[in-house]
TIMI-2910 file (N, C-alpha, C, CB; in pm, 1 decimal, decimal comma, always signed):
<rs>
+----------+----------+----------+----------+----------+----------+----------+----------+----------+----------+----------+----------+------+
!      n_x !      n_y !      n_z !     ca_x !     ca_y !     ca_z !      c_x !      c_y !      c_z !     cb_x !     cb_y !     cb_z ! resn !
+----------+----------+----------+----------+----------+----------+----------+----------+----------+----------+----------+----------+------+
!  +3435,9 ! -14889,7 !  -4326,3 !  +3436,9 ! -15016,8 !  -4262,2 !  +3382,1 ! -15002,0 !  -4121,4 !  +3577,1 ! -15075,6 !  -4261,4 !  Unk !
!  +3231,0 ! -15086,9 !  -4111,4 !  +3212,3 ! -15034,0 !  -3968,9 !  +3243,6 ! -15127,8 !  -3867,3 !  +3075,6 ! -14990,3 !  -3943,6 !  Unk !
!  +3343,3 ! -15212,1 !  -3877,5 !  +3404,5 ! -15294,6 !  -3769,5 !  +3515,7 ! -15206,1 !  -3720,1 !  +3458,6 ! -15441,7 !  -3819,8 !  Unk !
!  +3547,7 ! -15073,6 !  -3785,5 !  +3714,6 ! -15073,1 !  -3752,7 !  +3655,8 ! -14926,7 !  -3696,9 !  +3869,0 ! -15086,4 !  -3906,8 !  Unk !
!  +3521,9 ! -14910,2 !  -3701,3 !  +3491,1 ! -14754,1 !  -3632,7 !  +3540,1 ! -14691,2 !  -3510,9 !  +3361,4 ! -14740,9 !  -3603,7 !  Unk !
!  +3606,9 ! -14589,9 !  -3523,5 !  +3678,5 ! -14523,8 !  -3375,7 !  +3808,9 ! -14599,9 !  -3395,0 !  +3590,6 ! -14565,5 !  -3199,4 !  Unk !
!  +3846,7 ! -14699,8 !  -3445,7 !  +4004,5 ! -14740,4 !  -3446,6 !  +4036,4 ! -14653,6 !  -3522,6 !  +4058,5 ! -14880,3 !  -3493,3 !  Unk !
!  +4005,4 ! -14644,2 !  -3653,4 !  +4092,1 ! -14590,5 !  -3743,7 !  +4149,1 ! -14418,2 !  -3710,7 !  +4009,5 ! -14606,4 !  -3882,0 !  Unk !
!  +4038,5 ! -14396,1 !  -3651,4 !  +4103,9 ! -14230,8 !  -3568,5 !  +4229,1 ! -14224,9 !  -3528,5 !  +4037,7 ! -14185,3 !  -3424,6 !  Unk !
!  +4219,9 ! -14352,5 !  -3476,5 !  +4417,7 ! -14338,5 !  -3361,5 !  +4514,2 ! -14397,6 !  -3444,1 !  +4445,1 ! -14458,6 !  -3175,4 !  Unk !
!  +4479,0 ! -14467,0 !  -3564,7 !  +4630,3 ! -14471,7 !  -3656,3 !  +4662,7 ! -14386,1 !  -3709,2 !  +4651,7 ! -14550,1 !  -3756,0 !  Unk !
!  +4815,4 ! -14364,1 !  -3682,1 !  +4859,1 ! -14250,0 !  -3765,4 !  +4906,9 ! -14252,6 !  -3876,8 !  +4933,4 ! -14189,0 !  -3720,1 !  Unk !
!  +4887,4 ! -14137,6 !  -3949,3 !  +4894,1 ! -14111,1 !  -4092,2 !  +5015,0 ! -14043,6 !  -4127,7 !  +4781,9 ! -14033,4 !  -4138,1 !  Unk !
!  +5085,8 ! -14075,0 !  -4263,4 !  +5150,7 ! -13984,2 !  -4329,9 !  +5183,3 ! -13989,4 !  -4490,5 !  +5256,9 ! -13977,8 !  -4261,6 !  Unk !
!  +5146,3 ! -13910,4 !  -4516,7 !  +5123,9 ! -13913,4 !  -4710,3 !  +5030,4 ! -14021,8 !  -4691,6 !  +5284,3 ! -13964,5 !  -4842,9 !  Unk !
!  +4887,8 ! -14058,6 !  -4629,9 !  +4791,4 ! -14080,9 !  -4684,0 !  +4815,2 ! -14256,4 !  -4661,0 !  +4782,1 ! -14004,1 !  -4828,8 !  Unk !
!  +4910,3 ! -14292,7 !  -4646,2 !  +4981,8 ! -14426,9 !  -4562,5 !  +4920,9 ! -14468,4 !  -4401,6 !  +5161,0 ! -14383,9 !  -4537,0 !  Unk !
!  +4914,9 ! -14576,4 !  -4354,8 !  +4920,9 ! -14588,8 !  -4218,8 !  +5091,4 ! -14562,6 !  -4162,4 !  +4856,9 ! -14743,0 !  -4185,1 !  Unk !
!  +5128,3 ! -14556,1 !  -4046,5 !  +5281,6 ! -14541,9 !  -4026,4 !  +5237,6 ! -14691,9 !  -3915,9 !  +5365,7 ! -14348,9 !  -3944,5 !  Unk !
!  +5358,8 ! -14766,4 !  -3990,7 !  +5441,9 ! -14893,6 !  -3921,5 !  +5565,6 ! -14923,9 !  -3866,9 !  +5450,5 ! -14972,9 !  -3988,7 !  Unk !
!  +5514,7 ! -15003,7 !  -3762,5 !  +5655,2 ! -15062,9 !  -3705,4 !  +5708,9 ! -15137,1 !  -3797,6 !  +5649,4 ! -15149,9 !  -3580,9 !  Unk !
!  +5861,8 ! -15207,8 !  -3755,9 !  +5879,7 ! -15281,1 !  -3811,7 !  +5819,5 ! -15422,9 !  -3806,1 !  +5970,9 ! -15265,0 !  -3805,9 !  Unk !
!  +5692,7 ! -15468,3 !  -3726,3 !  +5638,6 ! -15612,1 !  -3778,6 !  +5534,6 ! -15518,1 !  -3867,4 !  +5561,1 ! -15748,3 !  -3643,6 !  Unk !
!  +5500,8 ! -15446,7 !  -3904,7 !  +5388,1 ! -15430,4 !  -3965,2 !  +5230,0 ! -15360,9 !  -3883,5 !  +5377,3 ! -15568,3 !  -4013,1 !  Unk !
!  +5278,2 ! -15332,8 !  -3738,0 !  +5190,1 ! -15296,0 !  -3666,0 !  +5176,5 ! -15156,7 !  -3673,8 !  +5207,5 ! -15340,7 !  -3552,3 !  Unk !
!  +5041,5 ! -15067,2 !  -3635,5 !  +4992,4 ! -14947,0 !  -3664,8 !  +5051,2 ! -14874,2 !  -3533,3 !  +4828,0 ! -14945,8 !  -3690,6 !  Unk !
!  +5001,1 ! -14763,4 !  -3502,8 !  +5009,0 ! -14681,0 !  -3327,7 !  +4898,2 ! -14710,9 !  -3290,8 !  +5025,1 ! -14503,3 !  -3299,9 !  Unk !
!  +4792,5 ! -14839,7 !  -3316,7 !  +4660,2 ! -14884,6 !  -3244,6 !  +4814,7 ! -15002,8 !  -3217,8 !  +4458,9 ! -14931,8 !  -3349,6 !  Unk !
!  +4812,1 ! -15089,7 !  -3068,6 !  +4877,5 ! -15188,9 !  -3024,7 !  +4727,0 ! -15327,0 !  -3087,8 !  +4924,4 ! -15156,2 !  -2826,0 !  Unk !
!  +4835,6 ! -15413,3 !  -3155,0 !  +4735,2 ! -15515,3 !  -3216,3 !  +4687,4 ! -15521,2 !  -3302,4 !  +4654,9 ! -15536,7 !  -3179,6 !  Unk !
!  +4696,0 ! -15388,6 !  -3378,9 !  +4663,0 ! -15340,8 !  -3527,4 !  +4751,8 ! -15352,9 !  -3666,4 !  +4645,3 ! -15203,5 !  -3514,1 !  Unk !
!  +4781,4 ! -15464,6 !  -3720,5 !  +4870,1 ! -15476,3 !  -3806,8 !  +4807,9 ! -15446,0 !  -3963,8 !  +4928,2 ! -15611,7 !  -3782,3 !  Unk !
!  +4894,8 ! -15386,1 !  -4045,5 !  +4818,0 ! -15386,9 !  -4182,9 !  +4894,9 ! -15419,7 !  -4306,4 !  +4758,6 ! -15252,7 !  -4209,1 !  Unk !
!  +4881,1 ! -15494,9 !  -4353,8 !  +4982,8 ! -15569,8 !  -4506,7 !  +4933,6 ! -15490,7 !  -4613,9 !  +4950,0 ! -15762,6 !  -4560,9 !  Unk !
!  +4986,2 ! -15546,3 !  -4713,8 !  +4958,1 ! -15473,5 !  -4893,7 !  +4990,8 ! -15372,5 !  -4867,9 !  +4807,7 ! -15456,7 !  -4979,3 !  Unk !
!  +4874,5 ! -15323,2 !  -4974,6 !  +4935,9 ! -15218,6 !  -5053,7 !  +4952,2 ! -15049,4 !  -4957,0 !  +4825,1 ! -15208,7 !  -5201,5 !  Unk !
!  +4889,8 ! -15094,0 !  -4847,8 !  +4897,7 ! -14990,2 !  -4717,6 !  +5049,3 ! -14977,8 !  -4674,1 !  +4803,4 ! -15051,0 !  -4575,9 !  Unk !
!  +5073,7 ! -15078,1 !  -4654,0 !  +5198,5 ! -15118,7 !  -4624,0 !  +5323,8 ! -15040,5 !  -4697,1 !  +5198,0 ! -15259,1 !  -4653,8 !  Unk !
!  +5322,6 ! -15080,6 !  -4847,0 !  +5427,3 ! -14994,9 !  -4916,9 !  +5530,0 ! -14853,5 !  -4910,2 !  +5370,4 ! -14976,9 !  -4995,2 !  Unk !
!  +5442,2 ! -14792,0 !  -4800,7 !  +5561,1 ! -14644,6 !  -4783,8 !  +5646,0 ! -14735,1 !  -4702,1 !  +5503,6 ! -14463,7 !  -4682,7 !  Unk !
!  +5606,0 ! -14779,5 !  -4613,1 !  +5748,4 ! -14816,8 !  -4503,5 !  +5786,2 ! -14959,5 !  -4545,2 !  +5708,5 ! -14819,8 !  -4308,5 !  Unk !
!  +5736,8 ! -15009,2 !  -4575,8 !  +5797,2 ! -15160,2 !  -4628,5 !  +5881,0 ! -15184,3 !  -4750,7 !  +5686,1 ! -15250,1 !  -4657,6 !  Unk !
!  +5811,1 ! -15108,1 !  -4880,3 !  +5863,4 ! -15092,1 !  -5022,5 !  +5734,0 ! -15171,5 !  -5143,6 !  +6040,2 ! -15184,2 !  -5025,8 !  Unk !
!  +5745,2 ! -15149,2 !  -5252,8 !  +5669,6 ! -15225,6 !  -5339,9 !  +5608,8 ! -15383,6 !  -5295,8 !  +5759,4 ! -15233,9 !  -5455,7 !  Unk !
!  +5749,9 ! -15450,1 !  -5254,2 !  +5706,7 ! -15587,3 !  -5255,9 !  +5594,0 ! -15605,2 !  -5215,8 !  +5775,2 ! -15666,7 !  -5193,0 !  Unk !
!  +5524,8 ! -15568,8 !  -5088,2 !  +5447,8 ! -15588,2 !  -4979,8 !  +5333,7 ! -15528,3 !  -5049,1 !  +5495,8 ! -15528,4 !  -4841,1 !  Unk !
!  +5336,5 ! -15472,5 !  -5145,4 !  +5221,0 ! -15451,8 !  -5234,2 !  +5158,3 ! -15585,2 !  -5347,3 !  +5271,9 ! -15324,3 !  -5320,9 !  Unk !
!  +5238,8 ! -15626,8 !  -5302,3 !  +5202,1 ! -15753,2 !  -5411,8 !  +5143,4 ! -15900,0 !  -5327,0 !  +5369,2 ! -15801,1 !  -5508,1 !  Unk !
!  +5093,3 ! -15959,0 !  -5370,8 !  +5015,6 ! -16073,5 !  -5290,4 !  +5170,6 ! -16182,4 !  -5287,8 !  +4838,4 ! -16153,4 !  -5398,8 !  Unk !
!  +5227,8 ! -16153,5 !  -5317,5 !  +5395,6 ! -16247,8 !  -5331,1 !  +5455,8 ! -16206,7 !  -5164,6 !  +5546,5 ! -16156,0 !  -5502,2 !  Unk !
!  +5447,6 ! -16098,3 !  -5168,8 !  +5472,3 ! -16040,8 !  -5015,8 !  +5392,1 ! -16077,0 !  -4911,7 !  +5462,6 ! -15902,0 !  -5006,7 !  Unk !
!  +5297,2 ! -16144,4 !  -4915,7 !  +5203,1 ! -16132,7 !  -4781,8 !  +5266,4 ! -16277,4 !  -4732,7 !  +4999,0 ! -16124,1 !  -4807,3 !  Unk !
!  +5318,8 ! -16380,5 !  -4752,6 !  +5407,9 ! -16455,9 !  -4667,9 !  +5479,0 ! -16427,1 !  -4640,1 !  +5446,5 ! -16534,9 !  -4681,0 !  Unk !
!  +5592,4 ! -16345,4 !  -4678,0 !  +5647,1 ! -16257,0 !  -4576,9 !  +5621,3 ! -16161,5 !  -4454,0 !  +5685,1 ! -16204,1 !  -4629,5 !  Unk !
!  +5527,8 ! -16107,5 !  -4491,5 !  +5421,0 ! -16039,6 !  -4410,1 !  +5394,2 ! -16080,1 !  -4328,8 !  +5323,5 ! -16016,9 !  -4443,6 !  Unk !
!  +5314,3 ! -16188,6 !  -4327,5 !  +5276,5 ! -16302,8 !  -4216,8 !  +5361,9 ! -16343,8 !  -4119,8 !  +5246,9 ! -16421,9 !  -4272,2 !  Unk !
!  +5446,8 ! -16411,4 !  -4187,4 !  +5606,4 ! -16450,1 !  -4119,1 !  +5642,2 ! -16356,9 !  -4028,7 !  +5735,3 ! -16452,6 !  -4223,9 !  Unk !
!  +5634,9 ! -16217,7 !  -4061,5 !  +5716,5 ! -16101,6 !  -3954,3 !  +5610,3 ! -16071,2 !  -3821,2 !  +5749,3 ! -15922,5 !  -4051,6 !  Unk !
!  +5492,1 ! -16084,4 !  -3872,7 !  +5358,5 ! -16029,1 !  -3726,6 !  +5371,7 ! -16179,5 !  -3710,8 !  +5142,4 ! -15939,8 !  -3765,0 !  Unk !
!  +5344,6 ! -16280,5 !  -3744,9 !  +5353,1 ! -16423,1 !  -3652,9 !  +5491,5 ! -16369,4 !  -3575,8 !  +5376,0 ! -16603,6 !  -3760,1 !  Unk !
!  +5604,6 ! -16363,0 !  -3606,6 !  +5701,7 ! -16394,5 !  -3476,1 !  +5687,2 ! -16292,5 !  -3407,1 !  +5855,0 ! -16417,4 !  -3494,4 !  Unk !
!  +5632,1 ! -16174,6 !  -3440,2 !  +5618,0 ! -16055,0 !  -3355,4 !  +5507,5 ! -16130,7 !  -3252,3 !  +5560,4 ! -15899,9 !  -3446,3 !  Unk !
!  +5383,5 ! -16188,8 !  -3306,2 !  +5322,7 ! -16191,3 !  -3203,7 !  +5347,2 ! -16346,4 !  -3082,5 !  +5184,1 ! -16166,3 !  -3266,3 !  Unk !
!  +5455,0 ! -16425,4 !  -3136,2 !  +5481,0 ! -16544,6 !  -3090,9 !  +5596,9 ! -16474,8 !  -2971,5 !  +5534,5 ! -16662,5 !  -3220,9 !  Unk !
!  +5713,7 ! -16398,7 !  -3013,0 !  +5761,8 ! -16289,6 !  -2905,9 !  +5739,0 ! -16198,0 !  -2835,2 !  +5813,7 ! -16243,1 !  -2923,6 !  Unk !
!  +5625,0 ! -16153,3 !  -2833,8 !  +5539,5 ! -16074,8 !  -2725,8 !  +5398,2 ! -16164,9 !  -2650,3 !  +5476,0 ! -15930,1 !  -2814,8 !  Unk !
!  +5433,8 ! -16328,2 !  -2700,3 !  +5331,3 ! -16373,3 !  -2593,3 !  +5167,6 ! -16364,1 !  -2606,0 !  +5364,1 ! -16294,2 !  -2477,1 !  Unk !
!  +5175,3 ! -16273,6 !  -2718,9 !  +5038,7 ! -16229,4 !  -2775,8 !  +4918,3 ! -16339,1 !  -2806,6 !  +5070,6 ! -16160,4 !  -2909,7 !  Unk !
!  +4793,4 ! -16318,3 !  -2767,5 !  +4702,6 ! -16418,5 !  -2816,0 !  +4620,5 ! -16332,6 !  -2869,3 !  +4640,0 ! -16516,9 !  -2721,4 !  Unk !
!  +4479,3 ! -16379,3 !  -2892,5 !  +4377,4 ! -16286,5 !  -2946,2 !  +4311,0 ! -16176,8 !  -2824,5 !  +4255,2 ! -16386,1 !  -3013,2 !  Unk !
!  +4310,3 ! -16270,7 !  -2683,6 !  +4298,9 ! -16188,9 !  -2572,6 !  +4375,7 ! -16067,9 !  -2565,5 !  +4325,7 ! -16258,0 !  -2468,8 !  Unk !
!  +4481,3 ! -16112,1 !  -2578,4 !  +4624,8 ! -16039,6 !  -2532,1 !  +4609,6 ! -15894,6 !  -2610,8 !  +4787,0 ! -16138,5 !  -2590,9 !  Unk !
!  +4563,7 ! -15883,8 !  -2720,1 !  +4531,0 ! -15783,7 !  -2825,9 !  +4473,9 ! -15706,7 !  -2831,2 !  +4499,0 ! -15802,6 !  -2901,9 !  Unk !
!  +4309,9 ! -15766,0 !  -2814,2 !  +4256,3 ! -15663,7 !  -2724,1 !  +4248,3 ! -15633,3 !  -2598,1 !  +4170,9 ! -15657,2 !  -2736,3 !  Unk !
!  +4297,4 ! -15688,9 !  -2552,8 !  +4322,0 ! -15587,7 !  -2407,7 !  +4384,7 ! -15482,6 !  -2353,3 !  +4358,8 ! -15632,3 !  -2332,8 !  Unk !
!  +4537,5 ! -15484,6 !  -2446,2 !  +4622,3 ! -15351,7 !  -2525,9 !  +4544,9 ! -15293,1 !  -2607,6 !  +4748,4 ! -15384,1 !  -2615,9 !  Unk !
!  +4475,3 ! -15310,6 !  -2688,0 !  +4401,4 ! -15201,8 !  -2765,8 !  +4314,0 ! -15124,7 !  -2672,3 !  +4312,3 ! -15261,6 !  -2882,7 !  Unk !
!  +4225,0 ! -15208,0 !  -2553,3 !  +4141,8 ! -15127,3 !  -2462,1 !  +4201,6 ! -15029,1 !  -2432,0 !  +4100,2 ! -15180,9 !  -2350,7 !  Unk !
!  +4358,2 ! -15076,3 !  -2371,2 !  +4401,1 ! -15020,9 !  -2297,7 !  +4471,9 ! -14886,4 !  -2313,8 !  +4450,0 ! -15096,4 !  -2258,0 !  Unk !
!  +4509,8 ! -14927,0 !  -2448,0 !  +4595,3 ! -14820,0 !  -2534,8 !  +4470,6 ! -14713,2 !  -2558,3 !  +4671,8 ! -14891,8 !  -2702,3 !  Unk !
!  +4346,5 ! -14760,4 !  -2617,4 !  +4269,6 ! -14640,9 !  -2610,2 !  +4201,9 ! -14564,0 !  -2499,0 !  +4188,4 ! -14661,6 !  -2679,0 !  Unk !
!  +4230,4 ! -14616,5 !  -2405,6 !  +4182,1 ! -14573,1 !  -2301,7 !  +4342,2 ! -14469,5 !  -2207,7 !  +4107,0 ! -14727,9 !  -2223,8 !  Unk !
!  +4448,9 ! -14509,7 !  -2221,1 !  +4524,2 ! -14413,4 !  -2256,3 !  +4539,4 ! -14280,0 !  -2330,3 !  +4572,9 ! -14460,3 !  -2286,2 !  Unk !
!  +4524,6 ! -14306,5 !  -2434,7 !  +4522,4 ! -14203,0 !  -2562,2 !  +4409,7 ! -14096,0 !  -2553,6 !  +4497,3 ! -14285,9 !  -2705,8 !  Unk !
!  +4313,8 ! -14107,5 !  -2437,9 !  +4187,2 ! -14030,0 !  -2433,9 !  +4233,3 ! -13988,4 !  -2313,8 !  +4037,1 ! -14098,2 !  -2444,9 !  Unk !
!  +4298,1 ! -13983,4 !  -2226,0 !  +4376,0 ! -13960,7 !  -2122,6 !  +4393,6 ! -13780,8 !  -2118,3 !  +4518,5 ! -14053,7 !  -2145,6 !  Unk !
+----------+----------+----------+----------+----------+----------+----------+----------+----------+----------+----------+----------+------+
</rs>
């Protein structure tokens, strides 16, 4: 995917999974990922297209409680990568 080039370096991995918070966000800040990625830390459901309103539901209030816009996102991601190279 060459939109996500150089992001995908800084999410971290385990058993071949992305690792998530609990809204669903990566260790990129602003980087959220649903389905079937999702499933080590979430469970089956979230593998299923039945889950992705739920899904939704949890990064909407995540990002409605951190104030977050589309600005807001990347500018933590700049920032975070520009950290991480630190």
């Amino acid at each position: 995917m060459p939109y996500l080039a150089g992001v995908l370096d800084q999410v971290q991995i385990a058993d071949g999974f992305p690792i998530l918070d609990e809204h669903f966000q990566t260790s990129v800040p602003g980087l959220f990922i649903t389905g079937f990625a999702a499933t080590r830390d979430f469970g089956p459901f979230f593998g299923f297209v039945r889950g992705s309103t739920a899904a939704a539901e949890i990064i909407a209030r995540r990002l409605v409680e951190s104030g977050a816009d589309g600005r807001d996102l990347a500018a933590q991601r700049s920032g975070s990568h520009a950290a991480s190279t630190m």
